[in-house]
Steps between C-alpha positions, in 0.01 A plus 500: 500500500271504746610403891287469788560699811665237697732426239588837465565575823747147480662681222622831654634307816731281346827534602822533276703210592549110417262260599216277382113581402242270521186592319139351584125436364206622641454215667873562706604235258935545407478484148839695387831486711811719367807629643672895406783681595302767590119427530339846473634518103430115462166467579329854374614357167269227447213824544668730219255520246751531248726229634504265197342198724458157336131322498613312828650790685179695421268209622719519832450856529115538450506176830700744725296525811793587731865488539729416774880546508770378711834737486863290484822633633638363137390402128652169615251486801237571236574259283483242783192622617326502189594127470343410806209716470425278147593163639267578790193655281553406139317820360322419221657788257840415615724221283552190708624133482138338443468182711349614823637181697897516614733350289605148667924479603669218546601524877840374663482493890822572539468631852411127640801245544384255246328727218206421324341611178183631443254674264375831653333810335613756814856603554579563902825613659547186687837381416354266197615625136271535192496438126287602295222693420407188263133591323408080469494322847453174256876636367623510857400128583648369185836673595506427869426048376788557292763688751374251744664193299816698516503644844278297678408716747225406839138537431404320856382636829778331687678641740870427397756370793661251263385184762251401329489076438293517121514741276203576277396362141621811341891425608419143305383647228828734502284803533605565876915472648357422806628749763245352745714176524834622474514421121600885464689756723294807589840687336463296173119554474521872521795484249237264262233787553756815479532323126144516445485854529840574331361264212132640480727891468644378177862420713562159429887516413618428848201278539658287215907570605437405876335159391722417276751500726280304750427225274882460425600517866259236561596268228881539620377402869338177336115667595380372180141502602530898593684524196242418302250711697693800455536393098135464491451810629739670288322395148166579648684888582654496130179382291308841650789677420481404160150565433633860623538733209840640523502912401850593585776304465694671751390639835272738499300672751180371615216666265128499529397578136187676494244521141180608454199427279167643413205412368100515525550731804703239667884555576710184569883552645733237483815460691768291414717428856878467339731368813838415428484560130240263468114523479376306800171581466167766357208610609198699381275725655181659406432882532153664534406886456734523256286672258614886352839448725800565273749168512770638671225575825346157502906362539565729767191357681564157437897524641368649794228262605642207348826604729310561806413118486808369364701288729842578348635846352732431193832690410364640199177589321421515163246644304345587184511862551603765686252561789436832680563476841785219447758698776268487780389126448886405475559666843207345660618137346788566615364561856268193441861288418675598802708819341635292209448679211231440243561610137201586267574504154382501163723249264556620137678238348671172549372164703330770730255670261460171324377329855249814542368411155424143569334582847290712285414256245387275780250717698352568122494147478298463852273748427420291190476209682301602782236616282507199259443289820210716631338493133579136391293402831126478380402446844600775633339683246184315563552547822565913462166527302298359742592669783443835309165392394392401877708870601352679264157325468494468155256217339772311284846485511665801354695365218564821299606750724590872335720717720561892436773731559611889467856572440637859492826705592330830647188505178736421248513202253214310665399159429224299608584136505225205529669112557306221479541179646265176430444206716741685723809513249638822304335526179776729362355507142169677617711768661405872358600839614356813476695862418258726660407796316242658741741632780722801450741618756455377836436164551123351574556142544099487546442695170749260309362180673077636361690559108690151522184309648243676262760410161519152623088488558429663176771243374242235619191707369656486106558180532130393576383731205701347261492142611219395244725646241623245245833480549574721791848460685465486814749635789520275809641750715155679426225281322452331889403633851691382806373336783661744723641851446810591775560816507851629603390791798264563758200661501550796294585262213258256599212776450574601167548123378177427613365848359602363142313159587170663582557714150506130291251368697737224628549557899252206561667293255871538635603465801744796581738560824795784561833332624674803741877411516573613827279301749433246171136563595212400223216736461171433378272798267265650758642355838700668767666193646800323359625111463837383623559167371645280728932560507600143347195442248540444122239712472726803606803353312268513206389825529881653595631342216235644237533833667879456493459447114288773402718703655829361317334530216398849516816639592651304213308728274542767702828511450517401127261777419758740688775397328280621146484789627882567514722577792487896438158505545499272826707742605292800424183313632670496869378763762738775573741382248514819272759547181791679697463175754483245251814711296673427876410148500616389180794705516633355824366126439555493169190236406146443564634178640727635705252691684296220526774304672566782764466502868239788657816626616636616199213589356452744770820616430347649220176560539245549788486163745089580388576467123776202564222281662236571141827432295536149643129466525479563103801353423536149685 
């Protein structure tokens, strides 16, 4: 591989210790940020030649301009700093939670004699408590109007001394207990709001115990009219609790569940927030640069992150599987929960494993459901296709659009895969792949994108001969030409796309453009300056989502046409993975499977830390 000078000269003075790397563009741009126990092994790796790499790892490394690091006293320290390094940057190769607004908290101001409640999307040390990270501020709302008919907390700018003559509308209405005239002691408003927040934690058996005995105190003292206040209050209390699925029967700790789904590029986690033995309450999240990263990795990333902004740390974790790094993130939740210990774990039967199941059965079920939404919405797709067409300058509306795609483990089993979507929806029956036969050994992603572009034109080219045969079938995937040819890669690609075009006379005809992942930058035949589209457009969501799809769809194959070829032969087709090492392999993990499972760690028990990267890069 070659390395400039610069980078070279980064390389050799990297120091053998724990602490975070932050890698950069040519424009000074952070694009990658990662964290090691010791740095100088960590980041030489990603320049081995014969490191195993997946396609997005390999598309980092040919961006890497320059590389900073910052050594930690700890791998604690590290992980904390990494954090805040991708909360701050949000590198565009690193996983992360994909809204770029904050996450909006529902906000007690505890610190202030009468407390308040408030939406907020920023958590300050300022005496005020939190809950939350909610992902729908509309959810919020909707929560806060109903807690407000059962603790009927201020939401004027008085200032409270208890003197006042009138109180406002809102105590009328019973949606105020009027501290400002007296109506309520300062002592029995903070005990109203100290309910809230023992309520909205999934705590409401003393809630319910303590009014109970209220309402029967007041009855015996002949208070009918508080009485029935308090017995108002108490059904209101119950009715939520009912609507509360109940998980455990007995105590049990407090659990967040965590699941995770995949799908079009596109990982969704769901957590299910289990206080009390009963599920209070879920949320989902979306995940973006999730693509080659092994499950297990895009989990770790999503505890982290999601924890970072989470306003309370439960007892216990649970997830689907076992995650990498699990003892350090339990010692810095702990740290994050005030010394009380967090448990991480991985439930294999029972209640447990069956409440990890249905979390993941309903982020598969928001995936579907976020897409159906996006594709059941003609306008937007209306909308999508013309912005393009005014982006892109095209003369109609591109309503077929063909996108391309290479996928490869290190030259072996490559497939070309070509999606097409019409009037901006997946046209899954015109999907076609392509086993290329042309490249041999190393892999040529611009070779394999000429042989998959000139089959599909040629394709095209039969298609015309023969249409004024009698009886001729035709093949839509084929028999028609796009009105606009994406093709997955930047330049490189672009140029030998285009090279096939000029060979079928068709590069006036079709309107052709490169999509490069990392910047998502669109690149026009001939031209040395690149489109953004604007952040937010449907244009962009259009063209992420049928780059997203190619790609899905070519690693589908992919890995289907691996699996022909039979797990002894993966394993022989893997770089420095000889017969006595693959003897060791099997003989100490017993299955192909089994080796797939493993951490780096034990594989480079084993073998080389080198050949334990290209096994999980082949293998995954």
């Amino acid at each position: 591989m070659d390395i400039s000078e610069k980078l070279q000269g980064i390389l050799d003075t990297l120091p053998a210790k724990p602490g975070c790397y932050l890698m950069k563009n040519a424009d000074g741009t952070i694009i990658y940020v990662g964290k090691a126990i010791n740095l100088k092994n960590r980041v030489r790796s990603y320049f081995h030649a014969d490191a195993g790499h997946d396609a997005k790892t390999r598309r980092l490394v040919r961006d890497i301009a320059d590389i900073e690091w910052i050594v930690v006293g700890s791998e604690l320290e590290a992980l904390i700093l990494e954090m805040n390094l991708i909360k701050k940057h949000r590198p565009r190769y690193n996983i992360r939670l994909k809204d770029d607004k904050r996450y909006p908290y529902i906000k007690v101001h505890w610190a202030e004699p009468y407390p308040k409640v408030t939406v907020t999307r920023q958590m300050i040390e300022d005496g005020s408590r939190y809950f939350g990270p909610y992902t729908s501020a509309w959810a919020v709302y909707q929560t806060l109007d109903t807690l407000r008919k059962i603790f009927p907390y201020l939401t004027c700018d008085r200032e409270i001394t208890g003197q006042d003559k009138r109180a406002c509308l809102y105590y009328d209405i019973k949606l105020c207990i009027a501290p400002c005239i007296g109506a309520a002691s300062q002592a029995s408003y903070r005990q109203m709001i100290s309910d809230l927040m023992d309520f909205l934690s999934g705590h409401s058996e003393g809630i319910v115990a303590r009014l109970q005995a209220e309402m029967e105190k007041a009855a015996a003292e002949m208070r009918y009219e508080k009485a029935a206040a308090v017995r108002d209050q108490l059904k209101a209390i119950q009715s939520i609790i009912e609507r509360q699925k109940i998980v455990f029967a007995t105590d049990y700790k407090d659990s967040d569940v965590l699941a995770m789904a995949r799908s079009d590029g596109e990982a969704c986690v769901q957590v299910f927030f289990i206080r009390s033995g009963k599920l209070i309450g879920r949320e989902y999240f979306i995940l973006e640069g999730t693509e080659d990263s092994a499950d297990a990795q895009i989990m770790e990333q999503f505890i982290t992150q999601f924890y970072t902004e989470a306003a309370n740390i439960p007892q216990q974790v649970m997830l689907p599987q076992e995650i990498e790094e699990a003892k350090i993130i339990g010692e810095w939740l702990r740290s994050k929960r005030g010394g009380a210990k967090v448990e991480l774990i991985v439930p294999k039967e029972g209640q447990s494993s069956e409440l990890v199941k249905m979390a993941a059965e309903n982020a598969t079920d928001t995936l579907t459901a976020l897409r159906a939404q996006w594709q059941a919405d003609a306008h937007k797709q209306e909308q999508a296709l013309a912005e393009l067409q005014q982006a892109l300058q095209l003369k109609d509306p591109p309503n077929r659009i063909e996108c391309y795609d290479i996928s490869n483990t290190q030259g072996t089993a490559i497939v070309g895969a070509m999606v097409v979507f019409t009037q901006g929806v997946a046209d899954k029956k015109l999907y076609r792949k392509f086993n290329i036969e042309s490249v041999i050994g190393a892999p040529d992603d611009f070779a394999s994108m000429e042989e998959m572009l000139t089959r599909r034109f040629r394709r095209w080219q039969s298609a015309r001969e023969t249409a004024e045969q009698v009886g001729a079938k035709k093949d839509a995937s084929f028999s028609f030409l796009p009105d606009l040819v994406i093709i997955d890669g930047g330049k490189g690609q672009l140029g030998r796309a285009v090279e096939v075009l000029e060979k079928y006379e068709l590069l006036e005809k079709i309107p052709i453009v490169g999509l490069a992942k990392q910047q998502e930058e669109i690149f026009f035949p001939h031209k040395s300056d690149s489109l953004l589209l604007p952040r937010h457009s449907q244009a962009l969501y259009l063209v992420q989502r049928i780059r997203d799809e190619a790609h899905r769809y070519g690693i589908t194959a992919h890995r289907k046409k691996r699996q022909k070829l039979g797990m002894a032969s993966i394993l022989d087709e893997i770089p420095e993975i000889g017969p006595a090492r693959r003897k060791a392999l099997l003989k100490h993990f017993g299955s192909v499977d089994k080796i797939r499972a493993a951490s780096l760690e034990e594989l480079s028990s084993i073998v080389t830390e080198s050949a334990a990267h290209s096994i999980k890069a082949h293998l995954e």
